[in-house]
Biopython code that builds the backbone (N, CA, C, O; Angstrom):
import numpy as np
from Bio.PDB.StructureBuilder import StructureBuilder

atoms = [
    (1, "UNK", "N", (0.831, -1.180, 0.000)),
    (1, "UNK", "CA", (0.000, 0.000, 0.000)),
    (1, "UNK", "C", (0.881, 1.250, 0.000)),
    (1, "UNK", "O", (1.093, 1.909, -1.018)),
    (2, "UNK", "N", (1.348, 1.518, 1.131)),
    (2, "UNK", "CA", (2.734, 2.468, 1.216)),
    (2, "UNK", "C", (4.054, 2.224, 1.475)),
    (2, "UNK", "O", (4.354, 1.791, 2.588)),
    (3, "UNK", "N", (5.100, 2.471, 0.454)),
    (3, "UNK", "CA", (6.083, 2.119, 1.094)),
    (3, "UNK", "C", (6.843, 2.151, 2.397)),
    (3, "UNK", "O", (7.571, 1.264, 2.843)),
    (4, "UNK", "N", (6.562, 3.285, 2.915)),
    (4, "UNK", "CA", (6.746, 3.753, 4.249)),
    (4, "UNK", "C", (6.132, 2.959, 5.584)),
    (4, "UNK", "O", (6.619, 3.010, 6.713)),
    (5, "UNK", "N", (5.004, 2.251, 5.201)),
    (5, "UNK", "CA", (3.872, 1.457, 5.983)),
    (5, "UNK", "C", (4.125, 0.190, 5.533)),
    (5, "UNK", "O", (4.442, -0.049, 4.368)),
    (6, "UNK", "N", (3.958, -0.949, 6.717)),
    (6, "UNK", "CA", (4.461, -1.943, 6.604)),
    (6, "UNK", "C", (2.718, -2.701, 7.645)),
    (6, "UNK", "O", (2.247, -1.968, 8.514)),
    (7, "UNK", "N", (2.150, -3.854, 7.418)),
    (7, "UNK", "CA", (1.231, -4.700, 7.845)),
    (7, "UNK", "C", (2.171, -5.822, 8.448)),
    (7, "UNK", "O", (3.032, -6.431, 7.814)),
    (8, "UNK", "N", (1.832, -5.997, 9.875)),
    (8, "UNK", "CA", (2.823, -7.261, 10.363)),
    (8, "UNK", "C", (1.849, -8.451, 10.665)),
    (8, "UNK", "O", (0.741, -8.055, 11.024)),
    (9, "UNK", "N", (1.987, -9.790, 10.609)),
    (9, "UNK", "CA", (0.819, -11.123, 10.908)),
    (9, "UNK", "C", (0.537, -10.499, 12.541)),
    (9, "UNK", "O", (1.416, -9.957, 13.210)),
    (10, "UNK", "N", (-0.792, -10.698, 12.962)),
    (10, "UNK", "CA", (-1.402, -10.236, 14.149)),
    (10, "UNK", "C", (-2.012, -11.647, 14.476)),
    (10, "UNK", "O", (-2.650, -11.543, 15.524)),
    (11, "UNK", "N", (-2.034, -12.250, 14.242)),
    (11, "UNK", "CA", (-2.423, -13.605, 14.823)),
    (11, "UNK", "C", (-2.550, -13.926, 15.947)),
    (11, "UNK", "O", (-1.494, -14.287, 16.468)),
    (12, "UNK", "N", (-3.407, -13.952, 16.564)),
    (12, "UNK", "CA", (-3.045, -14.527, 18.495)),
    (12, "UNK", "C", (-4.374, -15.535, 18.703)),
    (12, "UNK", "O", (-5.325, -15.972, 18.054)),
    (13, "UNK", "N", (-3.896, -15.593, 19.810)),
    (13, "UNK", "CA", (-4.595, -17.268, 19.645)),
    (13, "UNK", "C", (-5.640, -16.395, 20.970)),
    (13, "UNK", "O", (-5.469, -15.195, 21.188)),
    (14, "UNK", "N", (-6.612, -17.168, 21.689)),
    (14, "UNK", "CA", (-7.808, -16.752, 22.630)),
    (14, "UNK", "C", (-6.854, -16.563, 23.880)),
    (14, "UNK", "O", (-7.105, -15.535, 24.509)),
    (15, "UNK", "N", (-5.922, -17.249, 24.326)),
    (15, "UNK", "CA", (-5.018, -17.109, 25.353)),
    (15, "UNK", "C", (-4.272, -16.123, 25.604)),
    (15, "UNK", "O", (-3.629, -16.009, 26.647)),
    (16, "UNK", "N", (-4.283, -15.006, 24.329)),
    (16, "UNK", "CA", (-3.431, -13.785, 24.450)),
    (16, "UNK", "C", (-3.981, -12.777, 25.133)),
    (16, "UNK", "O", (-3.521, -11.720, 25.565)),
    (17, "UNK", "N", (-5.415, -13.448, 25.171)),
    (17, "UNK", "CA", (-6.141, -11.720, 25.957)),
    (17, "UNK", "C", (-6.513, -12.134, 27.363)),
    (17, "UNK", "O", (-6.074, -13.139, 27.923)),
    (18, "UNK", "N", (-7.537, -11.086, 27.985)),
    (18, "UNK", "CA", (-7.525, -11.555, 29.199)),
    (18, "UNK", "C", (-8.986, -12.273, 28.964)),
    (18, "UNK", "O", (-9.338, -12.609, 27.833)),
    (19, "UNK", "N", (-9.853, -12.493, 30.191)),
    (19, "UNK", "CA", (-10.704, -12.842, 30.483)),
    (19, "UNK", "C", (-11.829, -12.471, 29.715)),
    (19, "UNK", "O", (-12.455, -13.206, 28.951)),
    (20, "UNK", "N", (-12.110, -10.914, 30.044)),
    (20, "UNK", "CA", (-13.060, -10.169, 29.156)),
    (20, "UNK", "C", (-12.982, -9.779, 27.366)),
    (20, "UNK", "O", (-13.790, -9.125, 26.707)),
    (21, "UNK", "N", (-11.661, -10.469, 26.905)),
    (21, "UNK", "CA", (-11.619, -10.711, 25.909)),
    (21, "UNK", "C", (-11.347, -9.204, 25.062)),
    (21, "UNK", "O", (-11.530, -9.234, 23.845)),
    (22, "UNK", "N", (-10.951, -8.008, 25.647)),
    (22, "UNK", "CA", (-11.011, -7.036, 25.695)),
    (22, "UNK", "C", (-9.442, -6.567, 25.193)),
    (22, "UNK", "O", (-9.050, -6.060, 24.143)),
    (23, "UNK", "N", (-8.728, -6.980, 26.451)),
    (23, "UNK", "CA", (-7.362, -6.375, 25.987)),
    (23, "UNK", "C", (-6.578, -7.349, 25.900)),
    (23, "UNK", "O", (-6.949, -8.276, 26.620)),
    (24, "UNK", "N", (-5.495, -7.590, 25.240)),
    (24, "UNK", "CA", (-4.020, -8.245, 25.646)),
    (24, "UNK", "C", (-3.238, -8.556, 26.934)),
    (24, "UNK", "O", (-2.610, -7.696, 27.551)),
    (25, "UNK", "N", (-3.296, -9.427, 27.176)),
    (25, "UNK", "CA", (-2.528, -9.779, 28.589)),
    (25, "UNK", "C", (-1.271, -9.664, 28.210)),
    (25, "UNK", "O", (-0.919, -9.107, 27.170)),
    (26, "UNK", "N", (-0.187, -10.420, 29.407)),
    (26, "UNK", "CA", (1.274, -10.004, 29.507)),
    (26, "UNK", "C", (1.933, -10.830, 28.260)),
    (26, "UNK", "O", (2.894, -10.314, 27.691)),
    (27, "UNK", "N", (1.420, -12.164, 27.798)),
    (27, "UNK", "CA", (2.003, -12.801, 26.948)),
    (27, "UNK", "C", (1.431, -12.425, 25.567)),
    (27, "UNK", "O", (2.159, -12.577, 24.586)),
    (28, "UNK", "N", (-0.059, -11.853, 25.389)),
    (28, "UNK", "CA", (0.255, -11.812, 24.119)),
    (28, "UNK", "C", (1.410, -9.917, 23.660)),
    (28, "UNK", "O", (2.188, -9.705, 22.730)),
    (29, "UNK", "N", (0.963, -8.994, 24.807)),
    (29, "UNK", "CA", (1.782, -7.840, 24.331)),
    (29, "UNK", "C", (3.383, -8.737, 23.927)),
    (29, "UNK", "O", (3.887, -8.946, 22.824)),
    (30, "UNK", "N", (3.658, -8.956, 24.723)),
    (30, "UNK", "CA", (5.535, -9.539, 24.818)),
    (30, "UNK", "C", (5.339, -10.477, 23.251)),
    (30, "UNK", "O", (6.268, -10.147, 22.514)),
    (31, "UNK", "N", (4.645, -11.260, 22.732)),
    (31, "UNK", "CA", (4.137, -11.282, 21.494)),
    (31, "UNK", "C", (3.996, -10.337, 20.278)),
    (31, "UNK", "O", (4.622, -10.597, 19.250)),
    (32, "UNK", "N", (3.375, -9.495, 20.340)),
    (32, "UNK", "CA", (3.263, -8.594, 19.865)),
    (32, "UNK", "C", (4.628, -7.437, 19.433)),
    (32, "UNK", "O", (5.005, -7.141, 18.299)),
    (33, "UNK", "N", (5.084, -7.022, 20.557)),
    (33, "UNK", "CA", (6.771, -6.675, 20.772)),
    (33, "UNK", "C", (7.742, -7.271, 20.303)),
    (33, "UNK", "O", (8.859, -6.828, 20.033)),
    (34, "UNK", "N", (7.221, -8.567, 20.169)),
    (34, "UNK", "CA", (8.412, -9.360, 19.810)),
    (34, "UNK", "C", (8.863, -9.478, 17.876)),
    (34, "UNK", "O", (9.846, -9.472, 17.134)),
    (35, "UNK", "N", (7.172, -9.591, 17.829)),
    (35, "UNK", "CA", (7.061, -9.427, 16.251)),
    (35, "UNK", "C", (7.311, -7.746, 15.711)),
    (35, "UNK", "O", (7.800, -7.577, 14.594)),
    (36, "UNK", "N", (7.074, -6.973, 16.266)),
    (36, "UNK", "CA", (7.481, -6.103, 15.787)),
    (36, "UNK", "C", (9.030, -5.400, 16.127)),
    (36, "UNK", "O", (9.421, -4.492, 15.393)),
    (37, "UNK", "N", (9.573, -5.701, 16.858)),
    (37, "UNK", "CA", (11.264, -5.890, 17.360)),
    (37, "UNK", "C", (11.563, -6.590, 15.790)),
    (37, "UNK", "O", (11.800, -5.856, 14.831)),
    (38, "UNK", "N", (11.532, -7.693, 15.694)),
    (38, "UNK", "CA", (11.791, -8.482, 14.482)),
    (38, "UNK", "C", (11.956, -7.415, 13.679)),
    (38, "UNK", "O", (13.010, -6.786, 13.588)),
    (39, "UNK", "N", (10.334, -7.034, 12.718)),
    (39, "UNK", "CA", (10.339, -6.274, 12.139)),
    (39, "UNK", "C", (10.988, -5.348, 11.491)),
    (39, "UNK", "O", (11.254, -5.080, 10.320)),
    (40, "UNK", "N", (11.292, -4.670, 13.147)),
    (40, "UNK", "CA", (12.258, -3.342, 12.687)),
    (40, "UNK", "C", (13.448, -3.575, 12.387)),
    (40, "UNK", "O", (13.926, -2.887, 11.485)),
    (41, "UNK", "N", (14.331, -4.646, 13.060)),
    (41, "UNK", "CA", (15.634, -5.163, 12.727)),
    (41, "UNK", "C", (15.726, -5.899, 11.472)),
    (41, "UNK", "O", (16.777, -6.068, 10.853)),
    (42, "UNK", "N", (14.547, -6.339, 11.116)),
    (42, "UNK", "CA", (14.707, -6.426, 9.146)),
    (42, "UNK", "C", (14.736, -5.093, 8.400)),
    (42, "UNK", "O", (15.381, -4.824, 7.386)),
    (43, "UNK", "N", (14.259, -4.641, 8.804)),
    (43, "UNK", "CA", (13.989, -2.895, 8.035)),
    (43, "UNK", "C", (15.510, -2.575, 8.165)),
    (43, "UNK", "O", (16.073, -2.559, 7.070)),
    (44, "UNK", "N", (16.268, -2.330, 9.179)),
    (44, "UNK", "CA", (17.844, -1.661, 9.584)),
    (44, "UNK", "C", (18.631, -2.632, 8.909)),
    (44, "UNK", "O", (19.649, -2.121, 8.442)),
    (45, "UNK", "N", (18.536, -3.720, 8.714)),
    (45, "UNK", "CA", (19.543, -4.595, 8.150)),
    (45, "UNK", "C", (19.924, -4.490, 6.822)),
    (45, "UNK", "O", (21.037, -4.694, 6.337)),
    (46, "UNK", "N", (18.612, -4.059, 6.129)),
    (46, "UNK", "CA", (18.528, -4.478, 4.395)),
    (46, "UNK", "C", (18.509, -3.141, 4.498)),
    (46, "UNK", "O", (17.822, -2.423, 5.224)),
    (47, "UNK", "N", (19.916, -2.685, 3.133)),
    (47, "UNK", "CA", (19.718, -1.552, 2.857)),
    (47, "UNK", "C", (20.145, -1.638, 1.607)),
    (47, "UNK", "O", (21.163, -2.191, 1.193)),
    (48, "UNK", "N", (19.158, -0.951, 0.906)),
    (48, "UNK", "CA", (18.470, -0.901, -0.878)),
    (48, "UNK", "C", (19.525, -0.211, -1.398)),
    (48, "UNK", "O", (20.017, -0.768, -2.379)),
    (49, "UNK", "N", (20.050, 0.837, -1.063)),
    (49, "UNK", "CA", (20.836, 1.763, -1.631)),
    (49, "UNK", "C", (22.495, 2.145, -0.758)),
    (49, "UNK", "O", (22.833, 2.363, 0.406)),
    (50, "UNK", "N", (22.897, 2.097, -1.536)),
    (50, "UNK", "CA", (24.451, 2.470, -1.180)),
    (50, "UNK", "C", (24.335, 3.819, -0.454)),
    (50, "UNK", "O", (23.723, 4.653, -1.121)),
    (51, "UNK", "N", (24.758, 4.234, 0.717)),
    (51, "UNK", "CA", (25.399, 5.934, 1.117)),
    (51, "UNK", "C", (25.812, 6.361, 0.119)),
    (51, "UNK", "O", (26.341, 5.712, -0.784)),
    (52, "UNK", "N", (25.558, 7.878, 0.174)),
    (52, "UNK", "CA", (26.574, 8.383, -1.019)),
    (52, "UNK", "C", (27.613, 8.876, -0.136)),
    (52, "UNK", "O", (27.541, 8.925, 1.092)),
    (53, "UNK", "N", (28.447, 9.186, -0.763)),
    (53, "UNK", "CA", (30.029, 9.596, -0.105)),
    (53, "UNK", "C", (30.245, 10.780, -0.645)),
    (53, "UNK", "O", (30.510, 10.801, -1.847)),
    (54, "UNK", "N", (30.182, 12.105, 0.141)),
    (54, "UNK", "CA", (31.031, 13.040, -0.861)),
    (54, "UNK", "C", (32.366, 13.362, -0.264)),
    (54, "UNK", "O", (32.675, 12.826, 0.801)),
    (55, "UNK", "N", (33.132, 14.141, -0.823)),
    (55, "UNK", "CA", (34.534, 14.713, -0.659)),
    (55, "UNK", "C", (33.854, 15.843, -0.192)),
    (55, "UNK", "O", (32.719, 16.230, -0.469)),
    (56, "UNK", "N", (35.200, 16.607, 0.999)),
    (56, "UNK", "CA", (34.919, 17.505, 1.765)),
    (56, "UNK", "C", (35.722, 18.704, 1.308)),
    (56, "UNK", "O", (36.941, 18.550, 1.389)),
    (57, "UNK", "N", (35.242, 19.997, 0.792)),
    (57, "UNK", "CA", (35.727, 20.589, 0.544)),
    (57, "UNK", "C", (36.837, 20.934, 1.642)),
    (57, "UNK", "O", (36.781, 20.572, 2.817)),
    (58, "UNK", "N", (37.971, 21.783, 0.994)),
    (58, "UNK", "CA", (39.319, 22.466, 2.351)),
    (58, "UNK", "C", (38.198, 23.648, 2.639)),
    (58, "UNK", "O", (37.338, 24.240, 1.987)),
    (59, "UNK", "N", (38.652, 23.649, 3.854)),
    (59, "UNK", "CA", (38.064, 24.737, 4.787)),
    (59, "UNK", "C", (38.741, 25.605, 4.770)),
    (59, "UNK", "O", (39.829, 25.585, 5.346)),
    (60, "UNK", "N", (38.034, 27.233, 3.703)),
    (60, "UNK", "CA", (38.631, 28.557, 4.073)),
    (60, "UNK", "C", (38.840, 29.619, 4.304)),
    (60, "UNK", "O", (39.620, 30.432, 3.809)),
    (61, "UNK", "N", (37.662, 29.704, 5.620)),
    (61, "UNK", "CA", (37.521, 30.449, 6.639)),
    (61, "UNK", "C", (38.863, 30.871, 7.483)),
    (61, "UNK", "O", (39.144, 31.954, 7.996)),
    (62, "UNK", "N", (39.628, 29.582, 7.448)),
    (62, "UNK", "CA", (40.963, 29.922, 8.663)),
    (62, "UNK", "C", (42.236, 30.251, 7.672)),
    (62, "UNK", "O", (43.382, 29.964, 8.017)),
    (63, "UNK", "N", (42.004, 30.739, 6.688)),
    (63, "UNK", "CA", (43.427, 30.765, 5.489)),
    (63, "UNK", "C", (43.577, 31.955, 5.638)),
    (63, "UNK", "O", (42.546, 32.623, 5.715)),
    (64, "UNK", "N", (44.963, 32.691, 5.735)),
    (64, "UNK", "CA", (45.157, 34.108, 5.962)),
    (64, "UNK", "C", (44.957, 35.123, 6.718)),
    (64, "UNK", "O", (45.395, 34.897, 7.846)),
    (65, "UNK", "N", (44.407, 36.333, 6.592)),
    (65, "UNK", "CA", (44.101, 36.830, 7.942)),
    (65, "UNK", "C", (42.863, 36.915, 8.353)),
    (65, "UNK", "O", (42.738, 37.081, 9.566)),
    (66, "UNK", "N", (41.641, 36.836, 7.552)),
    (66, "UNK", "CA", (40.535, 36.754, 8.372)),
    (66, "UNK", "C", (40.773, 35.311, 8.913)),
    (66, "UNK", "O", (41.980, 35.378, 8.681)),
    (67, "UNK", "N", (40.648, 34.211, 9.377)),
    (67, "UNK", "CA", (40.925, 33.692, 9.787)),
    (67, "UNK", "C", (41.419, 33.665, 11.290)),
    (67, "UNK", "O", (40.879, 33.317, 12.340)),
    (68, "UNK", "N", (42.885, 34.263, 10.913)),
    (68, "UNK", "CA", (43.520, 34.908, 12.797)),
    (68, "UNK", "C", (42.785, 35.519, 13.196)),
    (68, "UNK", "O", (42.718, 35.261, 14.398)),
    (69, "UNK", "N", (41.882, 36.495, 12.847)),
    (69, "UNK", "CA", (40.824, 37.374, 13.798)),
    (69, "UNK", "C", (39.812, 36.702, 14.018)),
    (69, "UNK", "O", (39.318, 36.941, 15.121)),
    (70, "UNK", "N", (38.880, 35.356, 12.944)),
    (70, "UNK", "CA", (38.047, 34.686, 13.445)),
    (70, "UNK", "C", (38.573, 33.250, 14.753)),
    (70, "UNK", "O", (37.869, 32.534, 15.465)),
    (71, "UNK", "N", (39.949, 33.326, 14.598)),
    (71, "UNK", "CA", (40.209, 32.488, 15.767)),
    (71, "UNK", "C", (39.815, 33.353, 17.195)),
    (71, "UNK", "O", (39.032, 33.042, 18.093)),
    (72, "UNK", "N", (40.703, 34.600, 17.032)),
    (72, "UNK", "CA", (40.689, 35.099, 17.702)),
    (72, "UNK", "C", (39.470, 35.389, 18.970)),
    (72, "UNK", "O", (39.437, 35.201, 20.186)),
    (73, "UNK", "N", (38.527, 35.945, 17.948)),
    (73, "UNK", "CA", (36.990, 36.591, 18.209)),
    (73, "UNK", "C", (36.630, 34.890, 19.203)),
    (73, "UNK", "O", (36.210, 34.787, 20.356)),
    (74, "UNK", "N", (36.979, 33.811, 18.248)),
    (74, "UNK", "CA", (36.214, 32.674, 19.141)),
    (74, "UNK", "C", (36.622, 32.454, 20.405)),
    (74, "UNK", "O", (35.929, 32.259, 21.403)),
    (75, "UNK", "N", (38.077, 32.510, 20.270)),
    (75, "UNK", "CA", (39.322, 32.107, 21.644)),
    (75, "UNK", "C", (38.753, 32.933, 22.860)),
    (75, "UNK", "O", (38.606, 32.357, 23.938)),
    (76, "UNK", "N", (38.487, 34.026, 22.747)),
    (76, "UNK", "CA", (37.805, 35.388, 24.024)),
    (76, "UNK", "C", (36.195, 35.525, 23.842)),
    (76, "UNK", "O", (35.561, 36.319, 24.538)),
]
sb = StructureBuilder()
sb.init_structure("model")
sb.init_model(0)
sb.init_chain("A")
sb.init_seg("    ")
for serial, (resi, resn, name, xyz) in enumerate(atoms, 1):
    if name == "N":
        sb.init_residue(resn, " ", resi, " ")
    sb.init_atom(name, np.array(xyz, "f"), 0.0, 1.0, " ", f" {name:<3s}", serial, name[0])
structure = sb.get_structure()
């Protein structure tokens, strides 16, 4: 649907909730967490595209004399 959005299996069995059938008890959340822990550590692992790398220009702000006065100004 979206690339950005991901659907994970929600499956739980009658034992995951509580009594009133209402909410999630302690085993199915830790379930739940667990599948989506997964999840995300597939997402960080696989990566589609290379970094790009650039080169860093020389820095030259500090070349000559503005420079000594911008040290300066910072140093005090």
């Amino acid at each position: 649907m979206f690339e950005y959005g991901k659907f994970l299996d929600s499956e739980v069995q009658r034992e995951h909730f509580t009594r009133q059938e209402l909410r999630m008890n302690t085993v199915g959340k830790e379930l739940m967490a667990q599948r989506i822990t997964d999840h995300i550590r597939k997402i960080f692992l696989v990566r589609k595209t290379p970094p790009i790398i650039l080169k860093w220009k020389p820095d030259l702000t500090y070349s000559g004399q503005e420079g000594v006065e911008a040290q300066e100004k910072v140093a005090y």
